[in-house]
C-alpha positions as CSV (number, residue, x, y, z in Angstrom):
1,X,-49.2,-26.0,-6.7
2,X,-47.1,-29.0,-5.5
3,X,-43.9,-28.0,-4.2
4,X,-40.8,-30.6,-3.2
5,X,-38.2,-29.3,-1.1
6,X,-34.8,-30.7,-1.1
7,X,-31.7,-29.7,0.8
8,X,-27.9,-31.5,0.9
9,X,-24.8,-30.1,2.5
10,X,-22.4,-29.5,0.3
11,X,-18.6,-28.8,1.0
12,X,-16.0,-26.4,-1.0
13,X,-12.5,-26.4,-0.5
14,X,-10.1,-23.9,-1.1
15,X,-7.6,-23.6,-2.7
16,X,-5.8,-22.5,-0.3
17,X,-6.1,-21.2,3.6
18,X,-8.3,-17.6,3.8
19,X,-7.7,-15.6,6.8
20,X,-9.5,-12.0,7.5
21,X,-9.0,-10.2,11.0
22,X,-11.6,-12.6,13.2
23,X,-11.5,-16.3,11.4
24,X,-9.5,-18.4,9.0
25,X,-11.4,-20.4,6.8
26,X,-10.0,-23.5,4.7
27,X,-13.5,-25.3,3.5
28,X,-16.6,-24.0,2.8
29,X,-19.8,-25.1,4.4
30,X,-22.7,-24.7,2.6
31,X,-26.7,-26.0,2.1
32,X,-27.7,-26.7,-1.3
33,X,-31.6,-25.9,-1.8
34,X,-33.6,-27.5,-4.6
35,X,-37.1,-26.6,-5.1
36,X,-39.3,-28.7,-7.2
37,X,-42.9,-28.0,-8.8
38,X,-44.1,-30.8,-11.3
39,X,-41.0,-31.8,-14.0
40,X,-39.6,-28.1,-12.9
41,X,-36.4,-27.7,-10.6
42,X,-35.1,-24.2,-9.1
43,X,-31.5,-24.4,-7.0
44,X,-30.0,-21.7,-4.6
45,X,-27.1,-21.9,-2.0
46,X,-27.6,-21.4,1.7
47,X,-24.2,-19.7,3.0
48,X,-24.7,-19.3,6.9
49,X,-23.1,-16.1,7.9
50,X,-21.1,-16.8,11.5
51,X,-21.2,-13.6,12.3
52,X,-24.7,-13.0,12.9
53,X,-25.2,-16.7,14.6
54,X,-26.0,-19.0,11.7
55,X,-24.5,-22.2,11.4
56,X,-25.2,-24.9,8.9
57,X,-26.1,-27.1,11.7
58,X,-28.6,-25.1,12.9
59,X,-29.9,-24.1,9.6
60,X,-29.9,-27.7,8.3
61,X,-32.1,-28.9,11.7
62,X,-34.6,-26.5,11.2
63,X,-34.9,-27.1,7.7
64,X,-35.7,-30.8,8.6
65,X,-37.8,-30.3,11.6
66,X,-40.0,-27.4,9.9
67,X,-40.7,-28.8,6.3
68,X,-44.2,-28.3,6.6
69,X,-44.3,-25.3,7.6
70,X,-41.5,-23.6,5.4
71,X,-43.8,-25.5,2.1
72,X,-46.5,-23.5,4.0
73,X,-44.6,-20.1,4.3
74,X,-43.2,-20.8,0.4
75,X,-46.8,-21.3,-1.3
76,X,-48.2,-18.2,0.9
77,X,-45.3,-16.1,-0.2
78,X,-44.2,-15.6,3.3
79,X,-40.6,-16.3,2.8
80,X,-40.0,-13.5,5.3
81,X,-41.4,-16.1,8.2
82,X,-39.0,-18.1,7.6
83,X,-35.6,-18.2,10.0
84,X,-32.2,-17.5,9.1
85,X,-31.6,-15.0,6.6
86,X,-29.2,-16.7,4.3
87,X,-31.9,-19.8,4.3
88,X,-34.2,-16.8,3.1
89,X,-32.2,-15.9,0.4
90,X,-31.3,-19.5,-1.0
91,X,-34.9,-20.3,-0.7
92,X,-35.8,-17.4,-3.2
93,X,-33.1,-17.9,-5.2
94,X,-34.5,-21.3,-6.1
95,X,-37.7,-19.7,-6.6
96,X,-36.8,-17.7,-9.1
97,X,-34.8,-20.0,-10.8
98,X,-38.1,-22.1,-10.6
99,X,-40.3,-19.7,-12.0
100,X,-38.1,-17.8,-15.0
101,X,-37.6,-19.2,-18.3
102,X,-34.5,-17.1,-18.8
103,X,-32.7,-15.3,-15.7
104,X,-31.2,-11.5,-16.5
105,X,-27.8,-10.9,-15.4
106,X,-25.4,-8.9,-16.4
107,X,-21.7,-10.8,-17.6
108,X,-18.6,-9.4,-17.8
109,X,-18.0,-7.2,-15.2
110,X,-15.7,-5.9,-13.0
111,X,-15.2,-7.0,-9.8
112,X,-13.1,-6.9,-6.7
113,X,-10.5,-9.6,-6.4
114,X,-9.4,-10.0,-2.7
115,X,-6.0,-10.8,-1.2
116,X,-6.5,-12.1,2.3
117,X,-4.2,-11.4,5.3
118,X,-0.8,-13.1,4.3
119,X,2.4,-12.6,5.3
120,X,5.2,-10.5,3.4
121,X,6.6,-13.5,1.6
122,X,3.5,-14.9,0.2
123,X,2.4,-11.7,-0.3
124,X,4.9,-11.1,-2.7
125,X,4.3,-14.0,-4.4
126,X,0.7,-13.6,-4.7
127,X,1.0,-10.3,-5.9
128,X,2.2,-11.3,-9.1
129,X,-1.5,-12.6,-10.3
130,X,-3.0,-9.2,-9.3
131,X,-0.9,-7.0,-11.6
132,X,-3.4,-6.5,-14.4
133,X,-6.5,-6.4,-11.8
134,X,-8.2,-3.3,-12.0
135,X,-9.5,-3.3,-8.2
136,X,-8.2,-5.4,-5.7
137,X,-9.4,-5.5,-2.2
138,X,-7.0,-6.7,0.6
139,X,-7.6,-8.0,3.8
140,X,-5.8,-6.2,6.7
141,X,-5.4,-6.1,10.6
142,X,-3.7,-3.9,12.1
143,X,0.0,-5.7,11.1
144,X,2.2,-4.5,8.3
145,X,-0.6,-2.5,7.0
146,X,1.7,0.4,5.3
147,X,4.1,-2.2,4.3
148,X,1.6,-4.4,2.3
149,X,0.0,-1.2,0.6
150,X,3.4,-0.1,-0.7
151,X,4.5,-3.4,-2.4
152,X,0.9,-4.0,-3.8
153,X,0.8,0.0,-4.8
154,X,4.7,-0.6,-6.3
155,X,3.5,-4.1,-8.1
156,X,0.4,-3.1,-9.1
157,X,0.8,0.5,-9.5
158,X,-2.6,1.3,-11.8
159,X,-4.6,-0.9,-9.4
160,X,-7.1,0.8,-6.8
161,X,-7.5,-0.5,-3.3
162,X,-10.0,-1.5,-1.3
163,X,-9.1,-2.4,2.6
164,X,-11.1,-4.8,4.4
165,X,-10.4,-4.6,8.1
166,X,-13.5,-6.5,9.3
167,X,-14.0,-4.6,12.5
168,X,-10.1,-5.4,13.0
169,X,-9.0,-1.8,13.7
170,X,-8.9,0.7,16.4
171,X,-9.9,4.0,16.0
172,X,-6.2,5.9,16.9
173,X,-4.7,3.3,14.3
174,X,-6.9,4.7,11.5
175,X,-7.0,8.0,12.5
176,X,-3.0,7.7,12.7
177,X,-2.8,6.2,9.6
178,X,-5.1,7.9,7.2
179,X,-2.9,9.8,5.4
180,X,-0.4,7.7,4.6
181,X,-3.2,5.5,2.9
182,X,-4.5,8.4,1.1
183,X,-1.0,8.4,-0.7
184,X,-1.4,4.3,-1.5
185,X,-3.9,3.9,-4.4
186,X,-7.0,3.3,-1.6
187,X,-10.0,4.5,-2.7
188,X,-12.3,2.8,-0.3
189,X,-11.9,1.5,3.9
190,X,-14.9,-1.5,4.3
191,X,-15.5,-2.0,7.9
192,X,-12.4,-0.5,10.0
193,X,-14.1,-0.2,13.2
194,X,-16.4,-2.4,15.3
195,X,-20.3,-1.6,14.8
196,X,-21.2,0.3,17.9
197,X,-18.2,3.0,17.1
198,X,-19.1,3.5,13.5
199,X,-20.0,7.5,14.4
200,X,-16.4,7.9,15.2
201,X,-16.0,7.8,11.6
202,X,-17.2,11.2,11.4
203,X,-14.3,12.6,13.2
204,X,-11.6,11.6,10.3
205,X,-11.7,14.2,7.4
206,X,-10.8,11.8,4.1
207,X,-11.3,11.4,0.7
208,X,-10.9,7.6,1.1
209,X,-14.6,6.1,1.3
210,X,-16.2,4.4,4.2
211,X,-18.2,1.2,3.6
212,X,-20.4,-0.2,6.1
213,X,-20.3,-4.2,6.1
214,X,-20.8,-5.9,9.5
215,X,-22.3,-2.8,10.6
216,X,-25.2,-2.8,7.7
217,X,-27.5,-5.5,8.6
218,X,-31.2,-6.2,8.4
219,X,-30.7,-5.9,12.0
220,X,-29.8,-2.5,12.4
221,X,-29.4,-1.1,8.5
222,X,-31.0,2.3,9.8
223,X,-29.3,2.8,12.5
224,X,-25.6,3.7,10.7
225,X,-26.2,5.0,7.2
226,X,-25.1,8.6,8.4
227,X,-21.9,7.6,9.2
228,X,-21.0,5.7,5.7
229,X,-21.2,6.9,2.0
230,X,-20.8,3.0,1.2
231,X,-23.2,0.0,1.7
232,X,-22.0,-3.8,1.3
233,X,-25.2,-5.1,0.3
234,X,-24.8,-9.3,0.1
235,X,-28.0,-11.3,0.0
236,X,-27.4,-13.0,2.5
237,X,-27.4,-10.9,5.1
238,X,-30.7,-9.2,3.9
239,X,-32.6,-12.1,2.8
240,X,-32.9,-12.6,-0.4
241,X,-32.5,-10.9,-4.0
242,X,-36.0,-8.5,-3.6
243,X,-35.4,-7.2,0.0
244,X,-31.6,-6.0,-1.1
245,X,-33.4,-4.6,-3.6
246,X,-35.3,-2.4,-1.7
247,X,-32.6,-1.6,0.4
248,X,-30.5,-0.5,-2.4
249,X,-33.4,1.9,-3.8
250,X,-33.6,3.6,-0.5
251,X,-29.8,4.3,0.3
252,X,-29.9,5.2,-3.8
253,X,-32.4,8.1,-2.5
254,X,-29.9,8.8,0.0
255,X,-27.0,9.3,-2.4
256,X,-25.1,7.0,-1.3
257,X,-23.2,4.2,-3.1
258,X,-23.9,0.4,-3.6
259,X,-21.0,-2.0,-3.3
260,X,-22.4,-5.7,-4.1
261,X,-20.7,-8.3,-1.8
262,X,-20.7,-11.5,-1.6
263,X,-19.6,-14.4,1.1
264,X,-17.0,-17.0,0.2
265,X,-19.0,-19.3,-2.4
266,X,-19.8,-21.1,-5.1
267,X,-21.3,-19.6,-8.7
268,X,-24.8,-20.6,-7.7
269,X,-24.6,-17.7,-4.7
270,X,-23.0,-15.3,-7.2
271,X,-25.0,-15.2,-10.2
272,X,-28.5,-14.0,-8.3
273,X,-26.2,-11.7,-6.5
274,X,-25.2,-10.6,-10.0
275,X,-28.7,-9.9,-11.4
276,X,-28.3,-6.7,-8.8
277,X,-25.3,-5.4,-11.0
278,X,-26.7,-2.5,-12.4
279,X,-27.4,-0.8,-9.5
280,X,-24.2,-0.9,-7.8
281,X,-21.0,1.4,-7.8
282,X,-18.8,-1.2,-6.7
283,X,-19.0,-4.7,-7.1
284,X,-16.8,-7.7,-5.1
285,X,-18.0,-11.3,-6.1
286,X,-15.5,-12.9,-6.8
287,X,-16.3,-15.9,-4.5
288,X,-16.0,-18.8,-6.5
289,X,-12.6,-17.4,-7.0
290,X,-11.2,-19.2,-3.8
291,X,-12.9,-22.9,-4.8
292,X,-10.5,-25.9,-5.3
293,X,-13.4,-26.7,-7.4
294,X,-16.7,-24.6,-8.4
295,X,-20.0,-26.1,-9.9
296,X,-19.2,-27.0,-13.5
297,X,-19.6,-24.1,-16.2
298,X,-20.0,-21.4,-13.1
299,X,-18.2,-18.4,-13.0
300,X,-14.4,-17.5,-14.7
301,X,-12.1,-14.9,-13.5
302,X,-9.3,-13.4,-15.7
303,X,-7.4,-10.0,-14.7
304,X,-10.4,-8.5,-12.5
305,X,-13.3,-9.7,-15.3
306,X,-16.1,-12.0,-14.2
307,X,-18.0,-14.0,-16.4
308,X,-20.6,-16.5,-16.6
309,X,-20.5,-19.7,-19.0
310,X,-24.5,-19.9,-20.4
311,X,-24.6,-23.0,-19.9
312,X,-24.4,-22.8,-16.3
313,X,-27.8,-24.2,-14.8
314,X,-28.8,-21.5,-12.9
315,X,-28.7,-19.0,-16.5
316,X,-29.7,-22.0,-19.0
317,X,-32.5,-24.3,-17.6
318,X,-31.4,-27.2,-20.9
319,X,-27.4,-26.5,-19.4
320,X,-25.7,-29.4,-17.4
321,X,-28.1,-31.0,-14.5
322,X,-24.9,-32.6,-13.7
323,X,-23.7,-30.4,-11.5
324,X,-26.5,-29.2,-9.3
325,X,-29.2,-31.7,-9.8
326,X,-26.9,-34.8,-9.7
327,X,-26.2,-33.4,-6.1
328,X,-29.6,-35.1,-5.7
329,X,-30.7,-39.0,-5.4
330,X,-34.7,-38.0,-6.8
């Protein structure tokens, strides 16, 4: 088997600035992976996750400085030897791309749509997009948390909420607050505390849901699930499309739900993530929806629905090259 590896960095812009509790993010820097075998191309899309130490830098050095020995790692199917988790996951995602004729996924589904932390003003104005979304999943610190709910909750009163708090909370703040969200349409809490104090969850009695996010990583995914009934599962933080897989049969036997995540992306992240669909409870990809400009024929978002054009490259092998393969000189 003869095997080319390519790899470009590849910029998004947003449309517009996105902040959470820890970062603000304005651009997008991703690696674009193309695997070749004969007259056969495969693509995926390396997002380095900042939170567990990846960077593109570091990611795109050791891609050039270990070729041989990632071809090596690729044709032995020992993808798990190589570093950097989202590098894992782009790397298979080419693969399969390579090796399918015709890639399962499941279209037209719904998804989160995400509000990031804004201020009242904007907030108001944003709001106006998000009336018809069915779930809609806001970003929050510990500011004008009560305030936000009630003018998203008053706006978009058959909406359900998910908060994302990113590890931005302290314990006496939800504990103090709980109830008052109960009353405001949330359904579900991702991430309110840091990981190392996820057992105090156990001490507030709610029907809102706890999801585990920065907390549930490849890391340390055993180490928490008693303190969640909810599991962010991206692939990048788990290294790929079959290892989430596995992960998401085992909390399954556990009884607990699925909520397929995504990083801030383009279509070619989101549409392996999507071939995952079936299994989830929950599902937030709505990555691409951020991008000044996606990959031509990705992913469409109207009112909550996802879909995917099939002529997108990564579903139709005979759709545009344009877009991903023009990336690349040969």
């Amino acid at each position: 088997m003869f095997l080319k590896l390519q790899f470009i960095k590849k910029d998004f812009e947003l449309k517009e600035s996105f902040k959470i509790s820890h970062q603000t993010k304005t651009i997008i820097k991703s690696i674009i992976i193309k695997i070749n075998n004969n007259n056969s191309s495969g693509f995926g899309e390396c997002i380095p996750y900042k939170r567990y130490g990846e960077s593109r830098e570091a990611i795109f050095t050791y891609l050039k400085n270990n070729y041989d020995k990632i071809i090596q790692n690729i044709k032995n199917n020992k993808i798990k030897n190589i570093k950097f988790l989202s590098l894992r996951n782009a790397i298979e995602s080419a693969l399969i791309h390579l090796n399918f004729k015709k890639i399962k996924f499941y279209n037209k589904r719904i998804t989160a749509i995400t509000l990031p932390i804004v201020n009242k003003n904007k907030l108001l104005r944003k709001i106006i997009e998000f009336k018809n979304i069915p779930l809609i999943k806001v970003k929050l610190n510990e500011h004008n948390v009560i305030d936000h709910l009630k003018l998203i909750k008053k706006n978009c009163p058959k909406s359900k909420i998910i908060i994302d708090a990113n590890e931005g909370w302290r314990f006496n703040f939800l504990k103090n607050i709980i109830q008052q969200l109960e009353k405001l349409n949330v359904i579900m809490i991702e991430q309110p505390l840091k990981y190392g104090q996820d057992k105090k969850l156990l001490k507030i009695k709610t029907k809102i849901l706890f999801c585990a996010d920065e907390s549930f990583h490849a890391n340390n995914k055993n180490n928490i699930i008693k303190y969640y009934k909810v599991f962010n599962v991206k692939l990048d933080k788990f290294g790929g499309i079959q290892n989430s897989l596995k992960i998401i049969k085992n909390l399954k036997k556990k009884n607990k739900k699925i909520f397929i995540g995504c990083m801030v992306s383009s279509s070619l992240s989101l549409v392996p993530a999507l071939t995952l669909a079936k299994y989830s409870d929950f599902l937030d990809l709505d990555g691409a929806y951020f991008l000044k400009k996606d990959f031509e024929k990705g992913i469409s978002y109207k009112n909550g629905i996802l879909s995917v054009n099939k002529d997108f490259l990564w579903i139709n092998k005979k759709g545009l090259q344009e877009s991903l393969g023009g990336l690349f000189k040969n």
